[in-house]
N, C-alpha and C positions, 0 to 999 in steps of 0.2 A: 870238311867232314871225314875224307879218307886221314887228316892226322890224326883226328880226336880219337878216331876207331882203332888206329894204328896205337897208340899210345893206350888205349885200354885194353888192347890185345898182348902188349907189355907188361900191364902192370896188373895182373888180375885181381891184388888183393889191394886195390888205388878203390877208395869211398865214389860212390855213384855220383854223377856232379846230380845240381839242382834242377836242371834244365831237365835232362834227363829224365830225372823221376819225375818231373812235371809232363814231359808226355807218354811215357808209361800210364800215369794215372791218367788222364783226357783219352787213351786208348781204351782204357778200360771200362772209364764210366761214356764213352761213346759208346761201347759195343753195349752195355748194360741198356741203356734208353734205345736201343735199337730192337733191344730183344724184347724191353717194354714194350715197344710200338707193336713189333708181330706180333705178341702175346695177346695185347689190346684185340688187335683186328682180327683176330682167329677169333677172338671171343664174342667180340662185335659180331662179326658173320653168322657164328654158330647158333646165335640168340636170334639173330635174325633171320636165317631159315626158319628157324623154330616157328617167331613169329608169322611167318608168311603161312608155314602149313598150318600154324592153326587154325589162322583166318581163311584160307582157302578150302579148308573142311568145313561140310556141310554141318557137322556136328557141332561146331563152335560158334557158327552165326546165330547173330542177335536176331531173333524174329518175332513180331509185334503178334501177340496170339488176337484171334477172333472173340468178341464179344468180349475185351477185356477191359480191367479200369488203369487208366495211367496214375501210375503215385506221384505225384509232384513232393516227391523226399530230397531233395538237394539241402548240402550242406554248406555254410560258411557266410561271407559277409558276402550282401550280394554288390558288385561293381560294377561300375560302367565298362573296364578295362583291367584286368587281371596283370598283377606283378609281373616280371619275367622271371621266367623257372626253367630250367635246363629241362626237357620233355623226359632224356631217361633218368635222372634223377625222378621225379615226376613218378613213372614206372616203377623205380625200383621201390620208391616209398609204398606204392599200394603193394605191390607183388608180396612185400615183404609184412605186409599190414600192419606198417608202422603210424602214429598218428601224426596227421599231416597239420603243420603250426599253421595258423591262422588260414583257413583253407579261402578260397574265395571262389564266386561262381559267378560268372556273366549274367547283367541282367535283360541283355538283348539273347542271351539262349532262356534263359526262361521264356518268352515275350516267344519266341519262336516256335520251342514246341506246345507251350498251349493255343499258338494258334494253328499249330498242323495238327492237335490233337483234336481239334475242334471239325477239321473237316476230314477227319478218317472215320471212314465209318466203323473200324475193327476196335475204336475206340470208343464205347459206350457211358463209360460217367469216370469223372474224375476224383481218387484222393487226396485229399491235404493232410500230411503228415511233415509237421512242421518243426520237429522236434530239431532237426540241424541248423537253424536258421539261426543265426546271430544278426550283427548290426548290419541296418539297410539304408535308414533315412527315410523318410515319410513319401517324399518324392519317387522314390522306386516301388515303395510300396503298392502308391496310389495308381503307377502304372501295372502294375502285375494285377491290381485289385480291376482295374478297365479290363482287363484281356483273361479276366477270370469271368465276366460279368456277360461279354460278348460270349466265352464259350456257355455259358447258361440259356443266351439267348438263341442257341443253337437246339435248345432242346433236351441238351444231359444235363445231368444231375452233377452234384459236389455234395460231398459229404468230407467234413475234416477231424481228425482222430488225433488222439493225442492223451499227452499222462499229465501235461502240463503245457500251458502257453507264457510265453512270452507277451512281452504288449506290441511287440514288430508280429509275432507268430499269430497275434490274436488278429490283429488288426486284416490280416488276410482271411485268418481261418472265418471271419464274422461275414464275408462274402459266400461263404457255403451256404446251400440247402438245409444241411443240418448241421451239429456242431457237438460231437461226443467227446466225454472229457470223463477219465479214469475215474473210479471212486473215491480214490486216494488221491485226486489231482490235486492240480493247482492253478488258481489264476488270478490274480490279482493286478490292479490295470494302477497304475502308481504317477502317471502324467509322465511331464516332460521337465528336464530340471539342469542346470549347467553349476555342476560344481566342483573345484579343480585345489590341487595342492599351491599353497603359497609358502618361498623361500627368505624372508627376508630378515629372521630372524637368526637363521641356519645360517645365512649369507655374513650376516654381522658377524656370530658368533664365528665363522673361518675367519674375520678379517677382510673377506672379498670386497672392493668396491662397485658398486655398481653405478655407472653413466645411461644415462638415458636421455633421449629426445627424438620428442614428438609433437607430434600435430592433431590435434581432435581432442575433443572432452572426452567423447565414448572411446578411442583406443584404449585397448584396457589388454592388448596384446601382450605388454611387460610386467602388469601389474603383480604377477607372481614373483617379480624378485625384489618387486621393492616395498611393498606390501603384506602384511600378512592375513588379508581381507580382501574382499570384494569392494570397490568402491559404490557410492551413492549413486554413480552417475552409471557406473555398469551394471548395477543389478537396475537398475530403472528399464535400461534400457534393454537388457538380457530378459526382462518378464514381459516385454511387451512382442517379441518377437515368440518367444517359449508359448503363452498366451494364445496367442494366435494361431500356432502350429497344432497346439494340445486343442485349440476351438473347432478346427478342421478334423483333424482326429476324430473327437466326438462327433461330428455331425455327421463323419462316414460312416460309425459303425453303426450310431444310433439308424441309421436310414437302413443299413443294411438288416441290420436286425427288428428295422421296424419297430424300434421302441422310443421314448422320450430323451434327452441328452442328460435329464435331470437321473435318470438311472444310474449316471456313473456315479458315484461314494467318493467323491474328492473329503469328506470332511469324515474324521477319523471316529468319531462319537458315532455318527449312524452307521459305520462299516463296522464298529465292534457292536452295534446292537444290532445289527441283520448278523453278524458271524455268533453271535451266542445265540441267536432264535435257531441258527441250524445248528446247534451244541458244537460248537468252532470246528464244523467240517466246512472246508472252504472250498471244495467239491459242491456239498451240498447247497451251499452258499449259491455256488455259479448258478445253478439249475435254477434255483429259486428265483435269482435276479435276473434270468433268460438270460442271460452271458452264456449260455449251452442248452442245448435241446435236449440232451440225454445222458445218463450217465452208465456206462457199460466199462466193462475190464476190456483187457486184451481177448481175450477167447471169444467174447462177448460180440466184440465189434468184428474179430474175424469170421462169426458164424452170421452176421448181421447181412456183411459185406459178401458172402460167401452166395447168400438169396438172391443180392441183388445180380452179380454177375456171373453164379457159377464154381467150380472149384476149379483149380490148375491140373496141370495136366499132370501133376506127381498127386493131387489130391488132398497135398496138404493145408492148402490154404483158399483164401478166392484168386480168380483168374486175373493176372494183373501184369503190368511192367512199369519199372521204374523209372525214374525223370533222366538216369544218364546212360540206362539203355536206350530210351527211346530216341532219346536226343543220337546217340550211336548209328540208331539203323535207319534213323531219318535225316540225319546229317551229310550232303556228302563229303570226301575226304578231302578232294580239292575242289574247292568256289570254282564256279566256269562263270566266266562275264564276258560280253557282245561284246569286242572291242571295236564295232559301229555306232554303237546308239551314245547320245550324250552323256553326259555322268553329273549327277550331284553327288560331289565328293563331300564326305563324311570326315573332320580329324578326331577324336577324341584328345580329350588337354585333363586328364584324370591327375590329384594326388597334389601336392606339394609345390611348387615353381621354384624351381631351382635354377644355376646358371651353367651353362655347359651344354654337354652330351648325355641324357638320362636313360634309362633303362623305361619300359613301360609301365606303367602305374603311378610315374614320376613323374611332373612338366618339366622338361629342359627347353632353356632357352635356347639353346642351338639347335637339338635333336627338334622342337614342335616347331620353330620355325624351318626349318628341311621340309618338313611332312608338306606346311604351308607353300614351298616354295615348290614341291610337286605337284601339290595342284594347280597353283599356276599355270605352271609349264607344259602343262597338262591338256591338249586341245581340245580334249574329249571332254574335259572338266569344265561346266558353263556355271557353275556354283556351290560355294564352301556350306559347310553346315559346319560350325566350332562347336564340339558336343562338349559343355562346362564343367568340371564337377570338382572345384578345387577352393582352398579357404583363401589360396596366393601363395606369397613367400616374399622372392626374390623383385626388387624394383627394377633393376634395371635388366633379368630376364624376362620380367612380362613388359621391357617397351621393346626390348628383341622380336617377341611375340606379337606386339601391335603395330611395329614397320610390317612387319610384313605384310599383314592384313591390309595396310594399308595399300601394298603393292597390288595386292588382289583385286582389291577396289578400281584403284587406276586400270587394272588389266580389262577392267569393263566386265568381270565376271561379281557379283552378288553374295557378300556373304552376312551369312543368320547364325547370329550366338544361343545355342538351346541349353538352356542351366539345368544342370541336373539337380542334386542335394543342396553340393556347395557350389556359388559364386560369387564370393565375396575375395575383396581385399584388391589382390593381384590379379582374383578370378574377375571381378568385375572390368578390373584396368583391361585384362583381352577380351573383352564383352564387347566394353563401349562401344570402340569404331564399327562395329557391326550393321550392316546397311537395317538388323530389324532384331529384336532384343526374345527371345519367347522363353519365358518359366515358368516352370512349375509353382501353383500358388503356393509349397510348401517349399519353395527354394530358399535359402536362406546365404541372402546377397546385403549390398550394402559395404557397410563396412570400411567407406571412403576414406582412407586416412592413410598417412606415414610414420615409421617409428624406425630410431637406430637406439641398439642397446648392446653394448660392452661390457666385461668386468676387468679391470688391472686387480692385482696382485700382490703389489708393493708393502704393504700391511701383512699380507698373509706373510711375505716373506722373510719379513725382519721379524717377525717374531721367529723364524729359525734360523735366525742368524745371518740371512741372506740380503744383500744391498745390491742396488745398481747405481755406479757413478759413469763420469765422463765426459766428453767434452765435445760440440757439434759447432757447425761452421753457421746455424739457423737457429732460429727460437723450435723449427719443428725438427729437427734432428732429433734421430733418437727414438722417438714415440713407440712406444711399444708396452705389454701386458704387466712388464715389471717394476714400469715408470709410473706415478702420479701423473692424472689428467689435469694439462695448464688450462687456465684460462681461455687463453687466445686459441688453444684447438677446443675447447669445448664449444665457442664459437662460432670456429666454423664449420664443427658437426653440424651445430643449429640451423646455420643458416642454408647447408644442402638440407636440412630435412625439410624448411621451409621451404626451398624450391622445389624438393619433390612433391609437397604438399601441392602447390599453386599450379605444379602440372598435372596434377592430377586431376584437379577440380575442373582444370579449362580443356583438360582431355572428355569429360564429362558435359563441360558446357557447351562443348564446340559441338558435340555427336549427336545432342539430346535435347538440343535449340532452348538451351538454359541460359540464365547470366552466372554469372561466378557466384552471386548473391545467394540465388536460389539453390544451385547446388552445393554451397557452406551450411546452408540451416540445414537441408536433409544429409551431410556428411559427416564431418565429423568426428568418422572411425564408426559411424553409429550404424547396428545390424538390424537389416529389415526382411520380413518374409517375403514373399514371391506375391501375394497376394498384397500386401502393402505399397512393394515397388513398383506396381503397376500405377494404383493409382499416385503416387508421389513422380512417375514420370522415367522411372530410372527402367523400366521395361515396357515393349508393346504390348504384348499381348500374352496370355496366358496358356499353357500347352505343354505336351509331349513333343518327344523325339520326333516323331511322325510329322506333328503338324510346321516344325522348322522343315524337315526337309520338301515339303508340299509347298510351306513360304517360300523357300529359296529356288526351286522351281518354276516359281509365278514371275517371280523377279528376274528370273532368266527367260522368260517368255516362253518355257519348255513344255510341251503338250507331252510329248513321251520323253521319258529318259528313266535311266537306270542309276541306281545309287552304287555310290561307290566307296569302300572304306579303305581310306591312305594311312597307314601304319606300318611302324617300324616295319624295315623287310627283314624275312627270316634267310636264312641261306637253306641251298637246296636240302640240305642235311640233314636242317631242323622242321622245316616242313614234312618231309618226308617222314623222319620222325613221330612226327606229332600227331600224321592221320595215321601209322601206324600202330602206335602206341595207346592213341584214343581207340581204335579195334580192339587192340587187345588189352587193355583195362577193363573192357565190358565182362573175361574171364575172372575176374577176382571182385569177390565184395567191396563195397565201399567201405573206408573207414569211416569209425563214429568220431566227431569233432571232438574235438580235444578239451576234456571238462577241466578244470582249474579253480586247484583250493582259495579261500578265499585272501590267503597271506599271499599266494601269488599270485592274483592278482591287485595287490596292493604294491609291491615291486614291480609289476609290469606297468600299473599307472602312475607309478614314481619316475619310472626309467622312458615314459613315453612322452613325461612334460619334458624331464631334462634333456630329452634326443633334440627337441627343435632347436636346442643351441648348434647342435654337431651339425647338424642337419643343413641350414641356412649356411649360404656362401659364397651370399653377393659380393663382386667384387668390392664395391662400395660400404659394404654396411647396413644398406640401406631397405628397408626391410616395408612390403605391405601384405599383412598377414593376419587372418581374424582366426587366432588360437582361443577366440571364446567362445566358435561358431559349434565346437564338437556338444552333441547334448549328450547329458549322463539319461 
């Protein structure tokens, strides 16, 4: 060093060597990301003082007023288990009231404050304003529609307002006392229906080949790329499940409404002759066909609501708070749990079954079996509850998934598979071992089957002038997306997907005291309600969340214990964060869901078929998955 320096103190007008300027520069841009960092964290702090004096002012707390109505206005789809979301991105979106994509809400914080709203007395009747609700599934429904039903049996009132329902929005709002729908509304109830884009002609037309093998008559998981139709044997089997879900449907609302099932207008001839008798007001329609009790505007329904509890304390309106305030001032920031008393632990398995490490809203097979593997190890934990809610995916991440369980089992600790929407496919595969099966009669399981599906390229490519040649020491050398599919691999693609098959069935038959027999006729790939798979054998009993963990307590011979939910851990930072953050969110409006023309969303349901290719990334190939379980 002392020549290099001596020799540039010589030669001052000698070119800077390489090296040199390469640590000049790493000097520079170190001091740069340093100054990031301070910048950061002065920022960080300053926001967060902020934070703290808001919430520590008396003037910024969320307070429940007396004699008032809670609005149950929650927005977005509702979930068993919410994506992961950085908490102050989260923040910054509302602060900045920007509209938040695909929002999602917890269906155990619903389920929560209408039952703390139930026994607060400063809470007097409840509103349904249901205008944010997007997609739920019939199964979350039917449980919010239970714990709307309890809070009536308390005594208060429900009244549901609205400009327009949904058939997810109705389907709750029909649980109300009464049921007000704008003059200019809308409601029309359209069933239940699965119908999806098919590639197979597009696929030709690129040249793409497409490989396929499976096992089942009803898998019909691939059929969009090889097909340009629905086949015979899947819409057979798609209307008998659809059928059944839409039969429960009606029977809920008809009962709630107290009217005949034959009310609903499935056939299109007597829906346009009751809509021309009300001169095509389909408002007026509703009123007529009791689908609504009343028809009021907005000012209408606020002077309505304004008798029943009052006006607010600005005077503008009636006396009320909303679903995520409440949930705010009723929630606390950190869970406090006995770390004496026993636990039935709770995993949730939400989303897609993938292989790996997954973020939440996603099944990994590494990341859900970890969850599983702390409850094991877990003293305090005397039994699992696997909360279900997934269509599958990945094969060889749900047997990741069902060793473990298994481990559970040997551990002498009891564990209850509770299906939420979805458990089909892969969701079933982590069902089975389950010492006791509970679903929802609207869960939509089933679905026993295997499939692997590739595309090569090799066509597409020469028609751009593109080849692959070369030379392998094997007949499988080589194999890859550019090459034609031989023979002898197409082979023995088949013959693993037939042994995924054959273990699947006898994982089924071994759990569920079948023969392989019995579980082939009702398999298949073929999807069944929750209500069907009771009686075909493939569940015990019928139920909510609740009554699994009340099973898995018996079976642990538990008189008292406390539940406990094992989920990803957050770090100190982001916890902290997040009761933070949820405080002061309660300052800023909620955004309105994010409305979407109707061309996009035709690119988003284009771009949502083709993800499950991305998506999927078993090591293997090897795929169980009921992408026919989604209903339109």
């Amino acid at each position: 060093m002392p020549d290099i320096m001596t020799e540039q103190t010589s030669l001052p007008n000698a070119p800077i060597t390489q090296s040199a300027l390469k640590r000049v520069t790493l000097k520079i841009f170190s001091g740069l990301n340093t100054f990031r960092k301070i910048t950061i964290n002065i920022l960080f702090f300053i926001v967060l003082f902020l934070f703290i004096a808001a919430i520590m002012s008396d003037e910024g707390k969320v307070i429940v007023p007396d004699s008032s109505a809670l609005v149950l206005n929650f927005a977005g789809d509702i979930v068993e288990q919410k994506r992961s979301i950085d908490p102050m991105d989260a923040f910054i979106t509302e602060a900045l009231e920007k509209k938040q994509k695909n929002p999602e809400v917890l269906l155990s914080d619903i389920l929560n404050v209408i039952e703390r709203a139930k026994n607060d007395s400063r809470i007097k009747m409840m509103v349904l304003n249901l205008q944010g609700v997007n997609r739920s599934g019939l199964s979350k429904l039917q449980d919010i529609a239970k714990a709307l039903d309890n809070f009536k049996a308390s005594g208060k009132k429900i009244i549901a307002v609205g400009d327009q329902y949904s058939q997810d929005q109705y389907y709750l709002a029909s649980s109300a006392d009464e049921v007000w729908l704008n003059p200019r509304g809308w409601l029309l109830l359209d069933g239940y229906g699965r119908y999806q884009l098919y590639f197979k002609s597009a696929l030709e037309k690129l040249s793409i080949s497409q490989h396929v093998f499976r096992v089942g008559t009803y898998k019909s998981a691939i059929e969009p790329y090889i097909r340009d139709d629905m086949s015979a044997a899947a819409k057979e089997a798609n209307k008998l499940w659809l059928s059944d879900l839409w039969s429960q449907y009606k029977n809920d609302v008809a009962s709630n409404r107290k009217f005949s099932i034959d009310n609903f207008d499935e056939n299109a001839d007597i829906l346009v002759a009751k809509l021309e008798k009300a001169n095509g007001n389909i408002a007026q329609y509703a009123l007529e066909n009791k689908w609504v009790d009343a028809l009021k505007n907005r000012q209408d329904m606020k002077k309505s609501l304004i008798e029943l509890v009052g006006k607010n304390a600005a005077g503008d309106s009636y006396n009320h708070i909303s679903f995520e305030h409440y949930l705010t001032a009723t929630q606390p920031i950190f869970p406090i749990t006995n770390p004496n008393t026993d636990k039935v632990a709770v995993i949730v398995a939400k989303g897609t079954i993938l292989d790996g490490n997954q973020k939440p809203g996603t099944i990994g097979g590494d990341s859900t079996a970890s969850l599983l593997r702390k409850a094991r190890l877990n003293n305090k934990v005397k039994a699992v509850v696997l909360r279900v809610d997934s269509p599958g995916g990945s094969a060889y991440a749900s047997e990741i998934i069902r060793q473990e369980i298994e481990l559970i089992k040997q551990a002498g600790k009891p564990v209850v598979a509770s299906m939420g929407t979805y458990a089909a496919s892969g969701g079933y595969w982590i069902s089975a071992p389950a010492d006791k099966i509970i679903a929802s009669p609207s869960t939509i399981t089933g679905s026993i089957g295997i499939y692997g599906f590739f595309m090569t390229f090799e066509n597409s490519l020469s028609r751009l002038g593109i080849h692959t040649d070369g030379v392998g020491t094997t007949d499988i050398a080589g194999f890859g997306v550019t090459r034609p599919l031989t023979d002898g691999m197409a082979k023995i693609f088949q013959l693993n997907i037939n042994r995924g098959y054959q273990d699947f069935i006898s994982l089924v038959a071994a759990n569920r005291n079948m023969t392989l027999e019995q579980v082939d006729n009702i398999a298949q790939g073929r999807v069944w309600s929750g209500l069907k798979a009771k009686e075909l054998g493939l569940v015990d009993e019928l139920g909510d969340l609740t009554l699994a963990i009340n099973t898995a307590a018996e079976l642990a011979e538990l008189e008292t214990f406390d539940t406990l939910l094992i989920e990803k851990e957050k770090s100190a930072k982001d916890l902290f964060l997040q009761g933070l953050i949820g405080q002061a969110m309660s300052f800023f409006p909620t955004s309105e869901t994010m409305k979407l023309s109707n061309t996009n969303k035709l690119f988003i349901q284009l771009k949502a078929e083709l993800s499950h290719l991305n998506l999927l990334n078993d090591p293997q190939g090897v795929y169980s998955l009921c992408m026919a379980c989604e209903i339109n």
